[in-house]
C-alpha positions as CSV (number, residue, x, y, z in Angstrom):
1,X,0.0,0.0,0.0
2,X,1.0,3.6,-0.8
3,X,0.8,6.4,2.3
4,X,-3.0,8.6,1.6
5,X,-3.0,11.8,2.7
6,X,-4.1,12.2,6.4
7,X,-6.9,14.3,5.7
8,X,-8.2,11.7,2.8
9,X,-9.7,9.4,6.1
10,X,-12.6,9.2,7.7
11,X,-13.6,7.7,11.5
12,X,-15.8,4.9,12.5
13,X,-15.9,4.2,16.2
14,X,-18.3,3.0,19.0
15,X,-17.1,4.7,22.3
16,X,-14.3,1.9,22.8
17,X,-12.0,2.6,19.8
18,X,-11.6,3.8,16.5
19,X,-10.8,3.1,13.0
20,X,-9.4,5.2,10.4
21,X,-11.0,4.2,6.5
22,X,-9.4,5.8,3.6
23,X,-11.2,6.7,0.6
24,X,-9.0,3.7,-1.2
25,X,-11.8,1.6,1.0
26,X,-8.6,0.7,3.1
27,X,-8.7,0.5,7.4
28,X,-4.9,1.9,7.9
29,X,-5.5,2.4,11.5
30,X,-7.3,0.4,14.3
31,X,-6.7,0.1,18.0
32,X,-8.3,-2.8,19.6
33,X,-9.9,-3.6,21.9
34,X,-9.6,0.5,23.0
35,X,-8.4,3.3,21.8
36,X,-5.2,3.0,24.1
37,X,-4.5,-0.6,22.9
38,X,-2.1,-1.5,20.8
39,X,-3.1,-1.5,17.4
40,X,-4.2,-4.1,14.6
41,X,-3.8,-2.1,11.6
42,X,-1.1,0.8,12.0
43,X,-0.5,1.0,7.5
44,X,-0.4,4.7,8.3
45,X,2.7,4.4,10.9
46,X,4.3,1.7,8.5
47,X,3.0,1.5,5.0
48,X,4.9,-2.0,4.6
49,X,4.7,-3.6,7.9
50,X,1.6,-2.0,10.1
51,X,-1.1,-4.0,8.6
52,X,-4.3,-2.8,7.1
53,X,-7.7,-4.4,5.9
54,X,-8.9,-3.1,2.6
55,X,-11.5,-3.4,0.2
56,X,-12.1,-1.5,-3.7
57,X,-13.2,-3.0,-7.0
58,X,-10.5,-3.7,-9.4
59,X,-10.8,-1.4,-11.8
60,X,-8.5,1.7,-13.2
61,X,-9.4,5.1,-13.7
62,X,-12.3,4.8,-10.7
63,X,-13.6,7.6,-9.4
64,X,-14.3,7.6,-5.3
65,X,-16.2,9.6,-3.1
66,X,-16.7,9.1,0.8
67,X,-19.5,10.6,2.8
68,X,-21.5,9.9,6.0
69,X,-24.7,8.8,6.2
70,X,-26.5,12.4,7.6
71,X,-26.1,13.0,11.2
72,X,-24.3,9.6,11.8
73,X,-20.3,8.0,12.2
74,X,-21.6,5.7,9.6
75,X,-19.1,6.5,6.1
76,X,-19.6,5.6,2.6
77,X,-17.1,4.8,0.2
78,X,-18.6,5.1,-3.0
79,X,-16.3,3.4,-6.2
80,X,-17.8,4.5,-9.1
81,X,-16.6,3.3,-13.0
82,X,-17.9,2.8,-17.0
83,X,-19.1,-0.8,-15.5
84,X,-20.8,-0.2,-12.3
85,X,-20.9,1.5,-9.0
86,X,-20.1,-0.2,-5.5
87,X,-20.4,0.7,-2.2
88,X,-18.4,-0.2,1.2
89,X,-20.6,0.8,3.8
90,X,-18.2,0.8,7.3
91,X,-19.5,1.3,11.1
92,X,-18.8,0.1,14.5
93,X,-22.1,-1.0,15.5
94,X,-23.6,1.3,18.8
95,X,-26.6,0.1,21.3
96,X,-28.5,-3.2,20.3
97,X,-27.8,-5.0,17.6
98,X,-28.4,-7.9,15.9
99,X,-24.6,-8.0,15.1
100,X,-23.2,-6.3,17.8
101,X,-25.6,-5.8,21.1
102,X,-22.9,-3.9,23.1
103,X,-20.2,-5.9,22.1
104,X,-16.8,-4.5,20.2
105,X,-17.1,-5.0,16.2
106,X,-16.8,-3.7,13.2
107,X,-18.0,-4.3,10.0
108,X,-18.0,-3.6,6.2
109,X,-20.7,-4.0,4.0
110,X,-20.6,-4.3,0.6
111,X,-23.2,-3.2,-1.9
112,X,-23.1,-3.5,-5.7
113,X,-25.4,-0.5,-6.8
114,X,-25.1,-1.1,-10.4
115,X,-24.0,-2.8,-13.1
116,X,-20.6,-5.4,-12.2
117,X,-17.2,-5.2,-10.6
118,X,-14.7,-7.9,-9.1
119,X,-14.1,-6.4,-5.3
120,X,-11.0,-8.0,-3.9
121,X,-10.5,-8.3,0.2
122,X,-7.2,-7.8,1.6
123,X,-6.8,-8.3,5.5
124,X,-3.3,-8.4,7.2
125,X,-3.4,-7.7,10.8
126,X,-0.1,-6.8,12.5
127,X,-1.0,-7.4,16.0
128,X,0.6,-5.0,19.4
129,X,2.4,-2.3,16.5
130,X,3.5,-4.6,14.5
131,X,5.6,-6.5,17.3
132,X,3.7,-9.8,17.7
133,X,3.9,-12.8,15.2
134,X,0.1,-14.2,14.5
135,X,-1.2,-17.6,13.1
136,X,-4.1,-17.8,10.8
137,X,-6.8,-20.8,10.7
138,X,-9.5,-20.7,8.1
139,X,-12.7,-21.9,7.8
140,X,-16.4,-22.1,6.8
141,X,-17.4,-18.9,9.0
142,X,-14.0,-16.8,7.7
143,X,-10.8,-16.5,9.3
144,X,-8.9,-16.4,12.9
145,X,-5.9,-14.4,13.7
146,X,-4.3,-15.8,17.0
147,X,-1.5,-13.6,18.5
148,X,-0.2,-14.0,21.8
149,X,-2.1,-11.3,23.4
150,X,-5.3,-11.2,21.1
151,X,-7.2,-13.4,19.3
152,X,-9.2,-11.7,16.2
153,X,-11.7,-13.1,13.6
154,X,-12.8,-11.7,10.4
155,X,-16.4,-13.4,10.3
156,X,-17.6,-13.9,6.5
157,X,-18.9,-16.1,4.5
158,X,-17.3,-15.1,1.6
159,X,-14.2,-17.9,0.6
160,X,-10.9,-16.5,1.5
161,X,-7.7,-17.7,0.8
162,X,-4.3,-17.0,3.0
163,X,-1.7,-15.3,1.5
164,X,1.3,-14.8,4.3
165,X,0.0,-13.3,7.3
166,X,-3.3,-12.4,6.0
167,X,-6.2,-13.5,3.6
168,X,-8.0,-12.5,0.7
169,X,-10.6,-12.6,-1.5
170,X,-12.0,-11.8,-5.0
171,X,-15.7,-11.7,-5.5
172,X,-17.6,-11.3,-8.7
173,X,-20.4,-8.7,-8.0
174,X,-23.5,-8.0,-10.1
175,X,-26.2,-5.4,-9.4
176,X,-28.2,-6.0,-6.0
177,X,-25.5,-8.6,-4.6
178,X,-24.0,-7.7,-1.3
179,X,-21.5,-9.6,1.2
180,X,-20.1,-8.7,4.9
181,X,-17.2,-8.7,6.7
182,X,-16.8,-8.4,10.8
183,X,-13.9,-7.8,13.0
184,X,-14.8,-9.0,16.2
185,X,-12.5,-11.3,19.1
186,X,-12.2,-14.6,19.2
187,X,-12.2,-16.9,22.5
188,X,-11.1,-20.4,21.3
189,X,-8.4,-21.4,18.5
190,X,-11.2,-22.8,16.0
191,X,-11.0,-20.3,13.5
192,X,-15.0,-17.9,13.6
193,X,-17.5,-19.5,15.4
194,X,-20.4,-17.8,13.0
195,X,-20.6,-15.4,10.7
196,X,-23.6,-13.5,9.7
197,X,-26.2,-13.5,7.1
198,X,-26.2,-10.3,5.0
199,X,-30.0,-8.6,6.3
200,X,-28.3,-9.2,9.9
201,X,-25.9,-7.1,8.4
202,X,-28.4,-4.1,7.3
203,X,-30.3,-4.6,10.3
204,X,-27.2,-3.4,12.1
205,X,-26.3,-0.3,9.7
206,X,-30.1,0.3,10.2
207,X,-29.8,0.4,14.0
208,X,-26.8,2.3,14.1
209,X,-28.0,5.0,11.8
210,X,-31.1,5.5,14.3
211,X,-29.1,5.7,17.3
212,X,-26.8,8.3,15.8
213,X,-29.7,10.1,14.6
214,X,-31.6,10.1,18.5
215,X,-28.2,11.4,19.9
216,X,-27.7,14.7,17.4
217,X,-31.7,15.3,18.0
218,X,-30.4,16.2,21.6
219,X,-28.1,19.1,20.1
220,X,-29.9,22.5,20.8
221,X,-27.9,24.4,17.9
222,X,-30.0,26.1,16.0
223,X,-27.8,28.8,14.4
224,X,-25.6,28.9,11.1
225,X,-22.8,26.2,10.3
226,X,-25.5,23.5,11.7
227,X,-24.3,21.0,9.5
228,X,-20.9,21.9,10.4
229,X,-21.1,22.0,14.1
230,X,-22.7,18.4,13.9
231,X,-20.0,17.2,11.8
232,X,-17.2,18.3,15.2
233,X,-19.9,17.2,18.0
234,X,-20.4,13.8,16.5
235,X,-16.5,13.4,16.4
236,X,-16.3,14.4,19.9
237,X,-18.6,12.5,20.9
238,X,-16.6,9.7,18.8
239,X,-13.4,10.1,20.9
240,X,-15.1,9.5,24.5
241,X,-14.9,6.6,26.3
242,X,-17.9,5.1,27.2
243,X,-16.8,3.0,30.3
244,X,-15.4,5.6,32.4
245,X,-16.6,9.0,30.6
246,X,-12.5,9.9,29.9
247,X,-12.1,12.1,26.4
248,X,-9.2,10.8,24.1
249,X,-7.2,14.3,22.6
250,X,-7.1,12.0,19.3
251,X,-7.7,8.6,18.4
252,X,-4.3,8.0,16.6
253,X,-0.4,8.1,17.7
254,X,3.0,9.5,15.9
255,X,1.3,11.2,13.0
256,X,4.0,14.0,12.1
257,X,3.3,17.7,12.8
258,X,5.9,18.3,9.6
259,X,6.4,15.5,7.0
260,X,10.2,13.8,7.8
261,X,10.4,15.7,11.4
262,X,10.1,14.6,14.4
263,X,7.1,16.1,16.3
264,X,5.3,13.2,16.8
265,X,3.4,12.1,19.8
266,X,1.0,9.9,21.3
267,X,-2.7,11.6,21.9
268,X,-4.7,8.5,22.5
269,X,-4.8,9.5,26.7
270,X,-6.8,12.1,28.2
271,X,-5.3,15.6,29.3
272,X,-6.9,17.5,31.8
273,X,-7.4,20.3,29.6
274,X,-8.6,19.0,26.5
275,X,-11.2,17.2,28.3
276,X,-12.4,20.0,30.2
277,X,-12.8,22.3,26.7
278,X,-14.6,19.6,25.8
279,X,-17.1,19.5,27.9
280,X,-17.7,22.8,28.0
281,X,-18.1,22.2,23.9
282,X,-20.6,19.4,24.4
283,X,-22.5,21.1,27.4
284,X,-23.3,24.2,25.0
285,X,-25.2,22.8,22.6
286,X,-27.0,20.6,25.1
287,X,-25.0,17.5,25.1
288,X,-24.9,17.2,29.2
289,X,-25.0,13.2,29.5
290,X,-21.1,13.6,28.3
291,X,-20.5,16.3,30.4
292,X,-21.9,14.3,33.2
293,X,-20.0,11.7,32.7
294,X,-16.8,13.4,32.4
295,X,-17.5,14.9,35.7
296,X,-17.7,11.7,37.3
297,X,-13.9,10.6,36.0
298,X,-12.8,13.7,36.9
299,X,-14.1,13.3,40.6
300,X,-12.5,10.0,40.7
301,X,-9.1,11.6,39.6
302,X,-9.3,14.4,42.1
303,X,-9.4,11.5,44.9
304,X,-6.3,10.5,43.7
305,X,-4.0,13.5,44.1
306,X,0.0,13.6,43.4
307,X,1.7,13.6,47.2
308,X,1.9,17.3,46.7
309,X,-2.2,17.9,45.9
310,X,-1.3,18.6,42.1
311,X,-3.3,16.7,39.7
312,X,-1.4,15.2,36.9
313,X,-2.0,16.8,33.9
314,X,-3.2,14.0,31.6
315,X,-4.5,10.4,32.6
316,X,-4.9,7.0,30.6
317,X,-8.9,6.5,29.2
318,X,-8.9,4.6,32.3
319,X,-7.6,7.0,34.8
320,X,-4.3,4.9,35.2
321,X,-0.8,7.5,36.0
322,X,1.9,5.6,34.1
323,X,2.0,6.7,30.6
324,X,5.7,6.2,29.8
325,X,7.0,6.8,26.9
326,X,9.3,4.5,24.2
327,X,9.6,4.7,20.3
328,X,9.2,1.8,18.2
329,X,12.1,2.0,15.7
330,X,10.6,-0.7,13.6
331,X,7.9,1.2,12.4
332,X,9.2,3.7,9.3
333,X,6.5,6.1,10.5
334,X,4.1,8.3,7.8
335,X,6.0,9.0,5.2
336,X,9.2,8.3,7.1
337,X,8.4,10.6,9.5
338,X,10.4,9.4,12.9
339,X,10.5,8.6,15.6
340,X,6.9,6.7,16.1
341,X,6.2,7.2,20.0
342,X,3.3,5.6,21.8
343,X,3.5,6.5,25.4
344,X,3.4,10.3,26.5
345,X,6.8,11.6,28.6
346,X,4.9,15.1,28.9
347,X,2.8,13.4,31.8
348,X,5.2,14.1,34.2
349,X,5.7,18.1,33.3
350,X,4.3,21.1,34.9
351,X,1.6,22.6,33.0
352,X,-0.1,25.0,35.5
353,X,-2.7,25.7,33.0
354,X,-5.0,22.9,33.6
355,X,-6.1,24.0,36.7
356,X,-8.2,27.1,35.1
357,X,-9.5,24.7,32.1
358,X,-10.7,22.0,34.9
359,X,-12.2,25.0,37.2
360,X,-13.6,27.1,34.3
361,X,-15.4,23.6,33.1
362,X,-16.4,22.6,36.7
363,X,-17.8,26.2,37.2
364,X,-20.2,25.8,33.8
365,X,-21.0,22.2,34.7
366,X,-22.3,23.5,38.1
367,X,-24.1,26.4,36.3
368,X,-25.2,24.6,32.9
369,X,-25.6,21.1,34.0
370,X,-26.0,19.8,37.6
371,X,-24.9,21.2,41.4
372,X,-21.8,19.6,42.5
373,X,-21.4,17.8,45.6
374,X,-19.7,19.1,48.2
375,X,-17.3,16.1,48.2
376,X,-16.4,17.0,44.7
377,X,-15.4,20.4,46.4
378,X,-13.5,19.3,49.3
379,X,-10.8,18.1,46.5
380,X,-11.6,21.0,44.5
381,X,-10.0,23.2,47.4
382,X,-7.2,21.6,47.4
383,X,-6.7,21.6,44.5
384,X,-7.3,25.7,44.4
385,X,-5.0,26.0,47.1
386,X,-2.3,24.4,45.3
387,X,-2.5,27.0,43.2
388,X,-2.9,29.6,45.4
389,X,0.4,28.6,46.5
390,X,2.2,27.3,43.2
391,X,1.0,29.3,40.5
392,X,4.4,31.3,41.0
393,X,6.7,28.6,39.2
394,X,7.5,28.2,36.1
395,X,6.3,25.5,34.0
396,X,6.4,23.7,30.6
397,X,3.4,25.5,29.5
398,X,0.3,24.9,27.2
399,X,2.6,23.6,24.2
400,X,4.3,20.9,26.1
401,X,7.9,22.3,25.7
402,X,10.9,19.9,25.9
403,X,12.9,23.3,25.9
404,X,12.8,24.0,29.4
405,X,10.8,25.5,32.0
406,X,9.4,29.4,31.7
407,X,6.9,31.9,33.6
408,X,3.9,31.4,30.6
409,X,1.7,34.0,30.3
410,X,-1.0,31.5,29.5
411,X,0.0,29.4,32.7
412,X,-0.7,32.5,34.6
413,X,-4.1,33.5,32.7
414,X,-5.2,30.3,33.8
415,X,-4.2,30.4,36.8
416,X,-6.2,33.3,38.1
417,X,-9.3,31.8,35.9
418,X,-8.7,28.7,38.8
419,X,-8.7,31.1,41.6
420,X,-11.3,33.3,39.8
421,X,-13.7,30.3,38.9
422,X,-13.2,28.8,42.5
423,X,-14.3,32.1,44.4
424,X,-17.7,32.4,41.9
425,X,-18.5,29.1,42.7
426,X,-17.7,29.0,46.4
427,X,-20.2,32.1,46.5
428,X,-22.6,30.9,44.5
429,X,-22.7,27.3,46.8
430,X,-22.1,29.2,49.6
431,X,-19.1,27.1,49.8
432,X,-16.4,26.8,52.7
433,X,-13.4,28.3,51.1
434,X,-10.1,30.2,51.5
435,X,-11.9,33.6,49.9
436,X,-9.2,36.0,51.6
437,X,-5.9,33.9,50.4
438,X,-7.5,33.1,47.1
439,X,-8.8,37.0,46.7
440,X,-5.2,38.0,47.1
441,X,-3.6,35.3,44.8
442,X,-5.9,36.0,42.2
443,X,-5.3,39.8,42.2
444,X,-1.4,38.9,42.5
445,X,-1.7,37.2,39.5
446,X,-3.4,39.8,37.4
447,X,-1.2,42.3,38.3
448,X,2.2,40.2,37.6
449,X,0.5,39.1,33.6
450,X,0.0,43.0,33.6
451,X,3.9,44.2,34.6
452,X,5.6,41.0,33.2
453,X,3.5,39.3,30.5
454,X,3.2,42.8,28.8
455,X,5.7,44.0,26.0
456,X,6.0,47.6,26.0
457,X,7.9,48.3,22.8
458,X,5.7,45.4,21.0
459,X,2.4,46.5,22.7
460,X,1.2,42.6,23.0
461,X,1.2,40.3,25.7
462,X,3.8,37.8,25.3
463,X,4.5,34.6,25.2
464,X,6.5,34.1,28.6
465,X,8.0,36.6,31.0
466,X,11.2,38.8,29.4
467,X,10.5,37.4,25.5
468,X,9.2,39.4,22.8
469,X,7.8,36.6,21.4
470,X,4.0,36.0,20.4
471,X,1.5,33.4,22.1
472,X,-1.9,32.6,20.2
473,X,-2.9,30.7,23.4
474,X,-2.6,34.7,25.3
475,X,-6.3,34.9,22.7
476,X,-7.8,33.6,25.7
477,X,-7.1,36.4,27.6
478,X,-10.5,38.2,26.5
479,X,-12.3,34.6,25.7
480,X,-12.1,33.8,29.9
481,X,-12.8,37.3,31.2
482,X,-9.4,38.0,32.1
483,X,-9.7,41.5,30.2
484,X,-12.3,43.2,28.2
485,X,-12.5,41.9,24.5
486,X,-12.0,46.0,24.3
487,X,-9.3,46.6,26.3
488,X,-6.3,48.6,24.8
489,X,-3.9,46.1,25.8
490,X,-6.0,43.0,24.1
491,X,-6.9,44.9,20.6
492,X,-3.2,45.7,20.5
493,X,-2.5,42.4,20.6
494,X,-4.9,41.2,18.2
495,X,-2.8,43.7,16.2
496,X,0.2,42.4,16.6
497,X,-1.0,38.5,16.0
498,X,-2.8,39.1,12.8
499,X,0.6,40.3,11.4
500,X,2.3,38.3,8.7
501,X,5.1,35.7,10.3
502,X,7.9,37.7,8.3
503,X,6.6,40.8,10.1
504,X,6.3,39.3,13.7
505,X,2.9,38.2,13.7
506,X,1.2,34.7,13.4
507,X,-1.2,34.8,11.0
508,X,-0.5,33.5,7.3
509,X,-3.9,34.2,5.2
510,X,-6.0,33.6,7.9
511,X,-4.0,30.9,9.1
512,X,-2.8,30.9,13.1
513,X,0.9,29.5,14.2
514,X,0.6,28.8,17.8
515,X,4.4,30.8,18.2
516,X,7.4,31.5,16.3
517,X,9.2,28.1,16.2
518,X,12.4,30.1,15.0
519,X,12.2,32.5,17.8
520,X,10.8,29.5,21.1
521,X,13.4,27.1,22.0
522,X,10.6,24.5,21.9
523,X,13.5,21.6,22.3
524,X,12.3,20.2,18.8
525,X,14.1,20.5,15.5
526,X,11.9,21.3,12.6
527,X,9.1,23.4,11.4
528,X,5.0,23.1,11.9
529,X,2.0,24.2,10.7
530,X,-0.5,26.2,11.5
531,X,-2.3,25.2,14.5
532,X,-6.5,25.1,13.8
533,X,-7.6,25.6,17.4
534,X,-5.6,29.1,17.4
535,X,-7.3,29.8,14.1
536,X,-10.8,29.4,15.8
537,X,-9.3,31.2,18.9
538,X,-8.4,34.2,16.9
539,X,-12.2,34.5,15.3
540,X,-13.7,34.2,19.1
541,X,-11.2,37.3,20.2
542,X,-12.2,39.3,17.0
543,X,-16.1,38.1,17.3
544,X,-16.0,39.4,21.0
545,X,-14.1,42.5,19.8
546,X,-16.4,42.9,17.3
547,X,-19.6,44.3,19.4
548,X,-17.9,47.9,19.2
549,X,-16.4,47.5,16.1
550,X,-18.5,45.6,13.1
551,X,-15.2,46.0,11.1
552,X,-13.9,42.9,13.4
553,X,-17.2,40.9,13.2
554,X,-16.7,41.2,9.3
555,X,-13.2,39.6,9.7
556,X,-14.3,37.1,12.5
557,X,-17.1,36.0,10.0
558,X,-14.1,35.8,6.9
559,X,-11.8,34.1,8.8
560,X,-14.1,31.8,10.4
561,X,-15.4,30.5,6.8
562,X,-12.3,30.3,5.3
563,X,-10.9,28.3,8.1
564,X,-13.8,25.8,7.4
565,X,-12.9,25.3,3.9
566,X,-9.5,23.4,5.2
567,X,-11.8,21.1,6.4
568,X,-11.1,17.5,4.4
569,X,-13.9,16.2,2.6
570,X,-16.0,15.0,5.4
571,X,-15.7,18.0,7.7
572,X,-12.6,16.5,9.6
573,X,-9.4,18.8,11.1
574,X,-6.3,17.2,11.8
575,X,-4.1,19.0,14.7
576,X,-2.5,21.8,12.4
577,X,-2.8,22.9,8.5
578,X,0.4,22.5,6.6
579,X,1.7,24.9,4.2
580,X,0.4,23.5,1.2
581,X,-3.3,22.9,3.1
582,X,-2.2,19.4,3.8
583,X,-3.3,18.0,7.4
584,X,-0.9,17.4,9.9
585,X,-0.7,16.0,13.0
586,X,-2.7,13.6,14.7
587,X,-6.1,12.8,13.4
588,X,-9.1,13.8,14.0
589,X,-8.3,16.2,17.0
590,X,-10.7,16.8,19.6
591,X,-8.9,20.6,20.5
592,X,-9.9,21.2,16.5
593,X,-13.7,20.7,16.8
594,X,-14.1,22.1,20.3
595,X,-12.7,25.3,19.0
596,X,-15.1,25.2,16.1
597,X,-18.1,24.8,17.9
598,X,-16.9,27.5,20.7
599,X,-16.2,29.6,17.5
600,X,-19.4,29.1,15.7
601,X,-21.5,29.2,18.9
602,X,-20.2,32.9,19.6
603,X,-20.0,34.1,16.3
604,X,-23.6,33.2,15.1
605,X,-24.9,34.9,18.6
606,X,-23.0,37.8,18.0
607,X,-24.2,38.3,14.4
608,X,-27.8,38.1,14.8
């Protein structure tokens, strides 16, 4: 198989894991059985070696178009020709099913719309990245793949034929004729036990579709970009995790920030932070079940504090601590694009941040969504006066940099959102609390981002205290009611931001660079992209800036729809836009669509 573009996927999940189907009809990413697992088909990390499971007509010059069913995670791969038109219809089935009741599949089913085609099946599993040997057994019912730490089956009954590690299959395929295929564990070594009669199949795709449908009737969005906003709350909603409520940043590992470089990192684990925009995302547009479910993992986390009352900053899908990080230097990465990491070493920095993200959320959830229990606050305080008493020290920051440790600006922002949020809830509750101490820490705060985060001679808040350098995460200040979205200081750094990169800014025709990779010692060799979620950040600042100045709105409005035509074909945003409009970075990202929906949220409200 030859590498796809990242942005030429789509996702199919259930709440478990995840699966990545390019429009070539081929799966070149699976983890199983959960996100966090090691994966099955990793093509993408290893075009070669990884493993993938695809299926297209063979034909040349086809033409191919992927879509979802509306309002669903059900895609479409549509292979179209002079001598027919075939469909690969891929889900993960969700609720009860026929094929799946609750339990952890996938499955492909293939419809021949019209005329004929020969389809041909290709499945090669490469169990735990690649690093476990597997034995195949065929029969009847399909095939079983037995590694040492998983047993899979590919349940058909279609004949199929081994070839090496995997099997395939060619099927001649007239108008009306369809045929299945389901990943799903094996217990025993007998090759599938069953496989499953094609209306089973439809039954399923039938079920699925309705239960995506019920979920997206809950969304209370009424305003422009609908269709759009969908698209990112469906994702999200994609890259929870159903046993524990825990919100993956991404649902893939190791794809590159800049082809050949070697920014790339493992975002299948929950950070503090992420989650907590997320919710706030969700709650918005009246998705609160997630939100109440997130809540509950985050209580369980707070009852499990560092020695020191920190939290950590990000958590495995099931809340465990150790998230160590290794490369696998077997794996040639996307498009050679090394080292491939699984494993997150940024777990153990400082990143003061999260506590204003988890407050802000917390605050919204109480407000929004339901009252709190008072157990919940207990840990909240001490968490709050951690901060109180920490919020001095410099940190990796937001960006996770292996460069060393500096006073952020952003850290400090949201640090006095934690103390800020705290004291509006503890009055609100009429909560015990620390008012006086947390009052005084709060104001510190404020006062230090106004003497030290403030350049002088470039009139913009800046990226840590002494630089000269430009933050896009400081487009928050305004965004959590730090200043007025028409303060002097703010506009002028909306000024200086929407500058050109070769004139100091961060903005490249609409575009948003998180910082100036040339100017931040970041640790990391190489050049990225543009960053979406500072993109979306950016139009929020100038939406907000733009109630005393329609000039702003206009631009808010301009940027805001040209940022969503870098969307890839099914509405999907990798973690940054390269220069030639390419994805990057891992994919889909959960930052991306909470940003858009934030964005879209505010800026419809403020244009009616």
């Amino acid at each position: 198989m030859a590498y796809q573009q990242i942005e030429n996927y789509g996702i199919i999940g259930n709440m478990l894991t995840s699966a990545l189907v390019g429009t070539d009809g081929s799966i070149d990413w699976m983890c199983y059985p959960h996100f966090d697992s090691p994966s099955i088909f990793a093509g993408i990390l290893d075009e070669n070696n990884g493993g993938y499971f695809k299926i297209t007509p063979l034909k040349d010059n086809l033409t191919k178009k992927q879509f979802y069913w509306p309002d669903t995670n059900v895609l479409i791969t549509r292979f179209m020709s002079k001598d027919g038109v075939c469909e690969v219809v891929d889900y993960m089935p969700v609720g009860k099913t026929k094929i799946g009741n609750n339990e952890n599949r996938l499955v492909r089913w293939v419809k021949m719309i019209r005329g004929k085609m020969k389809i041909r099946v290709e499945c090669f599993p490469s169990f735990n990245y690649a690093r476990d040997t597997h034995k195949v057994i065929l029969n009847s019912h399909g095939a079983g793949f037995y590694s040492e730490i998983l047993n899979l089956g590919l349940a058909t009954s279609v004949p199929l034929k081994q070839e090496g590690t995997g099997v395939v299959a060619e099927i001649e395929m007239k108008c009306g004729d369809t045929a299945n295929f389901v990943i799903k564990e094996l217990a025993a070594k007998e090759g599938c036990e069953s496989c499953f009669a094609d209306n089973v199949a439809y039954e399923g795709l039938v079920d699925t579709i309705d239960y995506w449908n019920r979920w997206v009737e809950l969304c209370t969005y009424k305003g422009r970009w609908r269709e759009t906003v969908i698209r990112s709350a469906l994702t999200l909603k994609l890259l929870t995790f159903a046993p524990t409520g825990a919100i993956v940043a991404a649902p893939t590992c190791s794809l590159p920030e800049s082809i050949g470089g070697e920014r790339n990192w493992d975002y299948r684990y929950t950070w503090i932070r992420d989650a907590a925009f997320t919710l706030y995302a969700l709650m918005r547009i009246g998705f609160t079940e997630e939100a109440e479910h997130f809540m509950q993992w985050i209580d369980e986390r707070c009852h499990e504090l560092n020695p020191d009352g920190s939290l950590q900053l990000m958590y495995g899908i099931d809340g465990r601590h150790d998230l160590d990080e290794m490369s696998l230097n077997h794996l040639e990465g996307y498009k050679k694009s090394e080292p491939v990491r699984i494993g997150n070493g940024a777990h153990k920095q400082l990143q003061l941040d999260i506590y204003g993200e988890l407050m802000d959320a917390v605050y919204l959830y109480n407000k929004y969504g339901s009252a709190i229990s008072y157990d919940l606050w207990t840990q909240l305080r001490k968490l709050v006066n951690w901060v109180a008493a920490n919020w001095n020290k410099k940190d990796e920051g937001i960006w996770e940099v292996r460069g060393g440790k500096q006073h952020f600006v952003y850290s400090k922002l949201m640090c006095w959102v934690a103390l800020d949020r705290a004291l509006r809830l503890s009055e609100k509750r009429s909560f015990p609390a620390d008012r006086t101490y947390w009052i005084e820490q709060r104001d510190k705060i404020f006062e230090e981002i106004m003497e030290k985060g403030w350049n002088q001679e470039k009139q913009s808040f800046v990226q840590y205290y002494g630089s000269s350098t430009l933050d896009a995460a400081n487009l928050m200040m305004p965004l959590t009611f730090f200043v007025s979205p028409t303060d002097k200081r703010i506009l002028s750094t909306l000024e200086a931001t929407l500058k050109d990169p070769e004139e100091g800014g961060l903005v490249s025709d609409s575009l948003v660079y998180r910082y100036n990779v040339k100017e931040t010692d970041d640790g990391l060799r190489g050049e990225e992209g543009t960053f979406n979620i500072c993109t979306f950040w950016l139009v929020e600042a100038l939406t907000r800036a733009g109630r005393k100045d329609k000039k702003k709105l206009e631009k808010a409005r301009l940027m805001f729809e040209q940022m969503l035509t870098y969307a890839n074909h099914l509405g999907l945003y990798a973690e940054e836009t390269g220069p030639h409009g390419e994805a990057l970075g891992n994919f889909p990202q959960a930052f991306t669509h909470l940003s858009l929906i934030s964005a879209a949220y505010n800026l419809d409200k403020a244009l009616k």
